[in-house]
C-alpha positions as CSV (number, residue, x, y, z in Angstrom):
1,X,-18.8,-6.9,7.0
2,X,-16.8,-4.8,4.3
3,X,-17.6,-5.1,0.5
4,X,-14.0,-4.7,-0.5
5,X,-13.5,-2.5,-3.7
6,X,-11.1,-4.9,-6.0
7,X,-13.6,-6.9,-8.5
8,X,-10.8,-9.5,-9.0
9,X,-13.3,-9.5,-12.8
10,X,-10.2,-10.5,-14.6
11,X,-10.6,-13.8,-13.2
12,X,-13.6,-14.8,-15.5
13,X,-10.4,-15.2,-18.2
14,X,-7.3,-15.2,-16.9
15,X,-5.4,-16.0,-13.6
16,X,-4.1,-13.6,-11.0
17,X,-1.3,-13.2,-8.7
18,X,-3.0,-11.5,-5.8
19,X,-0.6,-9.3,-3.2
20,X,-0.5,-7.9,-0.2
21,X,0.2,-7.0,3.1
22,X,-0.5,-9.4,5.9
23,X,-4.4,-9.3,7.3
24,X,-5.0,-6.8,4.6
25,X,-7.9,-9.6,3.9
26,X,-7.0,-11.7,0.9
27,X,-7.9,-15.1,2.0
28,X,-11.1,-13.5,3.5
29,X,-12.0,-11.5,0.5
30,X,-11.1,-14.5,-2.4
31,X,-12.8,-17.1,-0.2
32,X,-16.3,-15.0,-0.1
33,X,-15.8,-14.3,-3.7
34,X,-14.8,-18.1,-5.0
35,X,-16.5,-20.2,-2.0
36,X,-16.4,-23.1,-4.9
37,X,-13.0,-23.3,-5.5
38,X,-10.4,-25.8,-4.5
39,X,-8.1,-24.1,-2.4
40,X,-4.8,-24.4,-1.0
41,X,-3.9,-22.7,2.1
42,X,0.6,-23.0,2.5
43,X,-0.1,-21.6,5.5
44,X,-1.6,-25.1,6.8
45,X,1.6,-27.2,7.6
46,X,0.4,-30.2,6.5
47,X,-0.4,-28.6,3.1
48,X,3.0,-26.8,3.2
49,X,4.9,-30.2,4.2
50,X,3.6,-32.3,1.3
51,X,4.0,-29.9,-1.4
52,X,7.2,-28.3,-0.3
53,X,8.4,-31.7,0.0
54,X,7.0,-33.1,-3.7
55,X,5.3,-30.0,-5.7
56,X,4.8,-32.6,-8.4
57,X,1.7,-33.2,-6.4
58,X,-0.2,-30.5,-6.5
59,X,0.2,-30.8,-10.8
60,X,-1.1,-34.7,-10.2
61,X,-3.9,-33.6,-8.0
62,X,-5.3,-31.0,-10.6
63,X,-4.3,-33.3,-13.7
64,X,-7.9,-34.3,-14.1
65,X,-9.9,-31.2,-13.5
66,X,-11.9,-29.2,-16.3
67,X,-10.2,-26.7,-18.3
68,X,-11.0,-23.4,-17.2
69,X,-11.8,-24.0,-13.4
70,X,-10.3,-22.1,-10.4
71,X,-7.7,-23.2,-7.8
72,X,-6.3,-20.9,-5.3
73,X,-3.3,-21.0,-3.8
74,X,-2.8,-18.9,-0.6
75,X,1.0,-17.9,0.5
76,X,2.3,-18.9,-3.2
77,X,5.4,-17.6,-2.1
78,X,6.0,-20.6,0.7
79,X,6.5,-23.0,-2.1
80,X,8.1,-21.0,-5.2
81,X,8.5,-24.4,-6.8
82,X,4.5,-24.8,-7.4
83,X,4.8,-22.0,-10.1
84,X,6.6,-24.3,-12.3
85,X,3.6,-26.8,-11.6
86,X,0.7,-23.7,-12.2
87,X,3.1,-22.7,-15.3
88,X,2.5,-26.3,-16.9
89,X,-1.5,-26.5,-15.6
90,X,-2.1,-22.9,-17.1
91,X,-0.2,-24.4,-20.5
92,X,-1.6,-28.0,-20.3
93,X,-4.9,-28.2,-19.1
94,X,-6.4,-24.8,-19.2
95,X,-6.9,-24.1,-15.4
96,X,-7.2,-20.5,-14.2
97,X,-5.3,-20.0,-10.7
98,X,-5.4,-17.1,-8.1
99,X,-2.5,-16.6,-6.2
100,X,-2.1,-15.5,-3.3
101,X,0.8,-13.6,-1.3
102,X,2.2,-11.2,1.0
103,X,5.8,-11.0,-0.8
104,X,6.9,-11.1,-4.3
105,X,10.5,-10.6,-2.8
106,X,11.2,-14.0,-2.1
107,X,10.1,-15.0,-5.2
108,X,12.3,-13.4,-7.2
109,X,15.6,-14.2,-5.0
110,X,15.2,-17.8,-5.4
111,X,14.7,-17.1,-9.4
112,X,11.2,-18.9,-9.1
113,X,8.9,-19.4,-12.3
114,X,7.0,-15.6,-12.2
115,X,4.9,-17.0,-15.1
116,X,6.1,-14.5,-17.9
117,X,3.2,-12.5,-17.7
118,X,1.1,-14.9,-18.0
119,X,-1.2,-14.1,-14.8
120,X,-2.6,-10.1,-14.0
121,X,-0.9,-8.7,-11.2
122,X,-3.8,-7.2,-8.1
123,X,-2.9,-5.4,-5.0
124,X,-5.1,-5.7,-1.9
125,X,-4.6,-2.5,0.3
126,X,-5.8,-1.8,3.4
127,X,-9.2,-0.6,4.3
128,X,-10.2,2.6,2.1
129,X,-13.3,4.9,4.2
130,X,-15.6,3.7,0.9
131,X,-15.7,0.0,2.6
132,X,-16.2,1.2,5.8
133,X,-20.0,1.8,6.7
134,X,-20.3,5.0,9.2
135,X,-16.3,5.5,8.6
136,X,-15.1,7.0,11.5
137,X,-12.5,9.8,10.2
138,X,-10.7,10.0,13.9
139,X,-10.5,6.4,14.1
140,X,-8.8,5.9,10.9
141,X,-6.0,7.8,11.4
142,X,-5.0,6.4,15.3
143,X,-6.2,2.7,14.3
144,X,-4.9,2.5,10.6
145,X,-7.1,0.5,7.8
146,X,-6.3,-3.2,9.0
147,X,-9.4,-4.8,9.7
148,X,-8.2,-5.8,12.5
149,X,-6.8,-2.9,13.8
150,X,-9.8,-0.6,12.9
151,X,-12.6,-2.5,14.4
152,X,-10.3,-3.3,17.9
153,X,-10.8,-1.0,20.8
154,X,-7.8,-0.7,21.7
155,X,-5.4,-2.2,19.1
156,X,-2.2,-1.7,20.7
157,X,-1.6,-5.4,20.9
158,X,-2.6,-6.4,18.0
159,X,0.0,-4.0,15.8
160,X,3.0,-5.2,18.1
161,X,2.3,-8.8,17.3
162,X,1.9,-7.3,13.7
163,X,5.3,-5.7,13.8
164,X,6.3,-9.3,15.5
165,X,5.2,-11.4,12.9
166,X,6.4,-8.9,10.1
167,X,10.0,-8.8,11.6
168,X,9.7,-13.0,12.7
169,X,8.1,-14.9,9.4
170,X,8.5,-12.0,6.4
171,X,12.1,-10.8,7.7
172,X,13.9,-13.5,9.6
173,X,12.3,-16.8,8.6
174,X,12.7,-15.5,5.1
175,X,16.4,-15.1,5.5
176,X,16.1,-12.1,3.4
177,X,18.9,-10.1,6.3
178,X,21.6,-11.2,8.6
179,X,21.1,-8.6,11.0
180,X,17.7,-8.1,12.4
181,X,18.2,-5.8,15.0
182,X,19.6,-3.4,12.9
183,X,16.7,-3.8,10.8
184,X,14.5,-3.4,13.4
185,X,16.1,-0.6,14.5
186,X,16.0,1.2,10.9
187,X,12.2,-0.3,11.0
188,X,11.8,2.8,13.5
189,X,13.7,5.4,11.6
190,X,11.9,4.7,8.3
191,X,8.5,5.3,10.6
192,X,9.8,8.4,11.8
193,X,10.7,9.5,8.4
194,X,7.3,8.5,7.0
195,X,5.9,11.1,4.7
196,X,9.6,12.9,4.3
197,X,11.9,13.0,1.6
198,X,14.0,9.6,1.4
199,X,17.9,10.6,2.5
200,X,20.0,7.7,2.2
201,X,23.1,9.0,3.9
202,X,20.9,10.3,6.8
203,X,19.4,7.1,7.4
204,X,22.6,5.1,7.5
205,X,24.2,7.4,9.8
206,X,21.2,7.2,12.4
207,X,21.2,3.4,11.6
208,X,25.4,2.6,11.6
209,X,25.1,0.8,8.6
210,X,26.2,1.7,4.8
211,X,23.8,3.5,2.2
212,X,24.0,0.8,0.1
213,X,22.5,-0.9,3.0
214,X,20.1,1.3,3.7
215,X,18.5,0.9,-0.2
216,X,18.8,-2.6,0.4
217,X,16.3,-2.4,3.8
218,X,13.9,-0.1,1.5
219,X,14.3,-2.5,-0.7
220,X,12.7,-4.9,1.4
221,X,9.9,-2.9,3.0
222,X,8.6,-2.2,-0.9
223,X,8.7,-5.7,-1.5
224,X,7.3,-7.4,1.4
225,X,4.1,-4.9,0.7
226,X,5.1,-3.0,4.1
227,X,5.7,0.7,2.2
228,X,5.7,2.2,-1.0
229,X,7.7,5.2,-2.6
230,X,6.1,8.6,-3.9
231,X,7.9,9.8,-6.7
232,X,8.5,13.8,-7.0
233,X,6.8,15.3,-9.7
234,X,9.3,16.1,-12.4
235,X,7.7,18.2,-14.7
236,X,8.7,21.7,-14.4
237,X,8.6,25.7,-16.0
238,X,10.6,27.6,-14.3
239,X,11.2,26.5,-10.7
240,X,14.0,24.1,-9.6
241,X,12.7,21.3,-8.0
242,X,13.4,18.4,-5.8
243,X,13.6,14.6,-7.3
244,X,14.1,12.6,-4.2
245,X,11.3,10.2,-3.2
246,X,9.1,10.0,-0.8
247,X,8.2,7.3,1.6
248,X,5.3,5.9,3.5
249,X,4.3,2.8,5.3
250,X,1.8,1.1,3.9
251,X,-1.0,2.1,7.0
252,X,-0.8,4.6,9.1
253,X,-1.6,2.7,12.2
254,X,1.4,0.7,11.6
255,X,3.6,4.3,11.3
256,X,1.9,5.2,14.5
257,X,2.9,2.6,16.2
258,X,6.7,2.7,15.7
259,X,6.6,6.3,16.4
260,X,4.5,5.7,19.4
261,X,2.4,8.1,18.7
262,X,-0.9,7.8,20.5
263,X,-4.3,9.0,21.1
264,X,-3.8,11.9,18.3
265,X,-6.3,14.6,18.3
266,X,-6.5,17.6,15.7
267,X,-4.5,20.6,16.7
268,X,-1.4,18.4,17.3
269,X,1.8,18.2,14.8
270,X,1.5,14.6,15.4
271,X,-2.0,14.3,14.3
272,X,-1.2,16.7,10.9
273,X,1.2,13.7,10.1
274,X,-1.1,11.0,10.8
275,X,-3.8,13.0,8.8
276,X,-1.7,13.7,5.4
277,X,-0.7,9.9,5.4
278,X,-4.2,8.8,5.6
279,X,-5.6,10.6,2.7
280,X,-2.2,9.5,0.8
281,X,-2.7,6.2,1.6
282,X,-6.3,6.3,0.4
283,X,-5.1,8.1,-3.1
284,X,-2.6,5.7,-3.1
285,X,-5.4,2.3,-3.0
286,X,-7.9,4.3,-5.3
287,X,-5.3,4.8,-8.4
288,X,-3.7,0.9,-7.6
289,X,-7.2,-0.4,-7.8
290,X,-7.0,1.3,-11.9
291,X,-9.8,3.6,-10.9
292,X,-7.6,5.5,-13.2
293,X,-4.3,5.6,-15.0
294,X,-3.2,8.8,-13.5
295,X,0.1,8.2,-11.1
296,X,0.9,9.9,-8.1
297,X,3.9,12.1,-7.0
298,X,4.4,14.9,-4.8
299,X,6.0,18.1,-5.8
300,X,8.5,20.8,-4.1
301,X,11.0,23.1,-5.4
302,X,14.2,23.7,-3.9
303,X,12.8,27.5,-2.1
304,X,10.6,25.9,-0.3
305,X,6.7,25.5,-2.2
306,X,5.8,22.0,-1.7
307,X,2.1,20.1,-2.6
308,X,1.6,16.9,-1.0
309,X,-0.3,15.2,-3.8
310,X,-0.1,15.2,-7.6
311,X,-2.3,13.1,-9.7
312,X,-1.2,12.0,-13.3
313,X,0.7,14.6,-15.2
314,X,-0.1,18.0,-13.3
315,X,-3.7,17.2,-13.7
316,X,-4.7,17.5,-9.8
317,X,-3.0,19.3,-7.2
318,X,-3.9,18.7,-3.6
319,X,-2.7,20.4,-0.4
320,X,-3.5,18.5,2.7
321,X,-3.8,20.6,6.2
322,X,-5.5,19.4,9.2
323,X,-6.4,22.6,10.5
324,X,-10.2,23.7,11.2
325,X,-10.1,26.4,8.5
326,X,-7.9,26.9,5.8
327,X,-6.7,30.0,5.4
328,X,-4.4,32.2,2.6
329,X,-1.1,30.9,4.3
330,X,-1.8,27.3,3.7
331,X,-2.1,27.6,-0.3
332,X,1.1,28.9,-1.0
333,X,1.9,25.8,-2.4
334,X,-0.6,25.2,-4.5
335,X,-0.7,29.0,-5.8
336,X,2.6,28.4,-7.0
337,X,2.1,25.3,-8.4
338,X,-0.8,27.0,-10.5
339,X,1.6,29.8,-12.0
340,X,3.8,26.7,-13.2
341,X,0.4,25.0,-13.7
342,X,-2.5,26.8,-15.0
343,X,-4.5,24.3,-15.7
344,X,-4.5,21.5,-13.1
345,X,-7.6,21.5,-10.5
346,X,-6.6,22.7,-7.1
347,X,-8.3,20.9,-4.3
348,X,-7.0,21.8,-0.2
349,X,-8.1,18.9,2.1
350,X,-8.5,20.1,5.9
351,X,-11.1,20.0,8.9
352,X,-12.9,22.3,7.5
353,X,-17.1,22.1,8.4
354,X,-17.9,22.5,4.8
355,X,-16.8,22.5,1.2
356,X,-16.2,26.0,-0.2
357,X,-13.8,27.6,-2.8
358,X,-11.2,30.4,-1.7
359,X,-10.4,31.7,-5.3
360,X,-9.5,28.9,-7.9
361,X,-8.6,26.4,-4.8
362,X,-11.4,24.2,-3.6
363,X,-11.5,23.3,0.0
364,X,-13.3,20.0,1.2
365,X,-13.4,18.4,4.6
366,X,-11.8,15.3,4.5
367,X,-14.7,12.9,4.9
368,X,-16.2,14.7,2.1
369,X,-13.2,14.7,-0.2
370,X,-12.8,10.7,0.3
371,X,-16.8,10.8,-1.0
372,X,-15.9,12.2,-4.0
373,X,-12.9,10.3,-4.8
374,X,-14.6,6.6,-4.5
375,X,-17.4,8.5,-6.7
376,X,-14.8,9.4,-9.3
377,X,-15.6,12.5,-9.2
378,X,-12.2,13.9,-8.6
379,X,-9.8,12.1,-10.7
């Protein structure tokens, strides 16, 4: 139903270690791409059973094929042990693998075999509006990008069994915390704060728990796939400006959720949060899919002037309102960024019911902005 926008081309050559969130469609999207390949699924227990109990197996089942085919292995990080195995395949015999999984956290802890560079690292994100035929913009930002979630009617359910399984077989089956209801309960304050400067010491306080603890639980959410960190943008003139991090959860739907925010329409504060951390999230999957090299950070000085999106090194500035029209008020950001700036490309992002250009600043709706990213045509 969706043609998903990582090639996985690197794969005619080398092996990859594929990650992700859950259901963000890995085994769906390698399966329809390598239907001939012999694939392991850990999440089968009699597949997890036998090789957790002797991995030596799996390297005597693929002993005798051809140099150069394919295996898959979904949920590599079930069974650390097997990249020894791959390790000594890859070496041996030649075979190109594609891993598969959802953490890379718990195979560092257990000092597992992370093949010494030996396999390309690929991200699979969520949905991005260029997969989605007749992307529904509204939609999007209640539902999230989750397959799952996006298509469902109503997907209520289907994100608290999310958050379920997250907290049940990534958290505690894991063992990667002691207390899980304190977790949980920061789960709901990292939500909240979605989109905002990270503040350690704030956190802990609302959480009872240390800041060192409190790094740790990021920590966690970064590695399991479930958020990622926005770096401020550093480079400055004259301004003084702020260097703590943002953070987001990895979908929006999942954010919406924990906040229990619910049937958001434009015109609501709600909704302007929602909004911002859907385009982010889409900027965020078009540079980690190396549509470009450019980075993305945020920017904010300490009087106030903020822009929510800067691409590579002051390249691309982008303000993102969800108001019907933009007006003078909403660019102060991005005017001030352009006196530090001159050069970099001004874009706003809104409601608006057609592109136009207020000065140097270009304004595009956002269904038409996402158009002209996935074209490349604006980074």
């Amino acid at each position: 139903m969706f043609t998903r926008k990582l090639l996985l081309e690197d794969i005619d050559n080398e092996s990859i270690s594929l990650f992700g969130a859950r259901q963000t469609g890995k085994s769906t999207l390698v399966k329809e791409k390598f239907p001939q390949a012999k694939y392991y699924d850990l999440l089968k227990s009699d597949v997890f059973e036998r090789l957790f109990r002797a991995p030596w197996l799996f390297r005597e089942e693929l002993d005798m094929c051809l140099p150069n085919e394919l295996i898959i292995v979904d949920e590599i990080q079930k069974v650390p042990q097997l990249l020894d195995e791959v390790h000594w395949l890859m070496h041996n015999r030649k075979l190109r693998f594609l891993l598969c999984g959802s953490s890379a956290r718990k195979l560092k802890r257990c000092g597992a075999n992370l093949l010494g560079g030996r396999a390309i690292r690929e991200q699979l994100f969520p949905l991005v509006s260029a997969e989605i035929p007749d992307f529904n913009l509204l939609k999007a930002v209640n539902h999230g990008l989750l397959p799952q979630h996006y298509l469902s009617l109503n997907p209520q359910k289907k994100l608290q069994a999310y958050i379920g399984n997250y907290l049940q077989e990534e958290i505690m089956e894991e063992a990667l915390l002691r207390n899980l209801r304190t977790f949980s309960r920061f789960l709901d304050i990292a939500a909240l704060t979605s989109g905002e400067m990270v503040n350690y010491n704030n956190t802990a306080a609302d959480c009872g728990v240390s800041s060192p603890t409190v790094k740790e639980y990021f920590s966690i959410l970064e590695e399991t796939m479930f958020g990622f960190f926005v770096p401020a943008f550093t480079k400055t003139v004259k301004r003084r400006i702020i260097q703590a991090p943002k953070f987001y959860m990895f979908d929006v739907g999942i954010a919406n959720y924990l906040t229990k925010r619910k049937s958001l329409m434009p015109g609501t504060l709600d909704f302007g949060k929602a909004f911002e951390h859907l385009i982010i999230q889409e900027l965020t999957a078009y540079l980690g899919y190396s549509f470009s090299e450019k980075t993305l950070s945020y920017w904010r000085t300490s009087n106030g002037y903020e822009v929510d999106a800067v691409l590579g090194n002051g390249d691309v500035a982008i303000e993102i309102k969800s108001c019907e029209e933009v007006q003078t008020r909403h660019l102060k950001g991005l005017k001030a960024f352009s006196e530090e700036h001159p050069n970099a490309r001004l874009i706003a992002v809104s409601l608006d019911q057609n592109p136009r250009k207020m000065n140097e600043i270009e304004i595009y709706p956002a269904v038409e902005f996402l158009r002209k990213l996935w074209a490349g045509e604006i980074v």
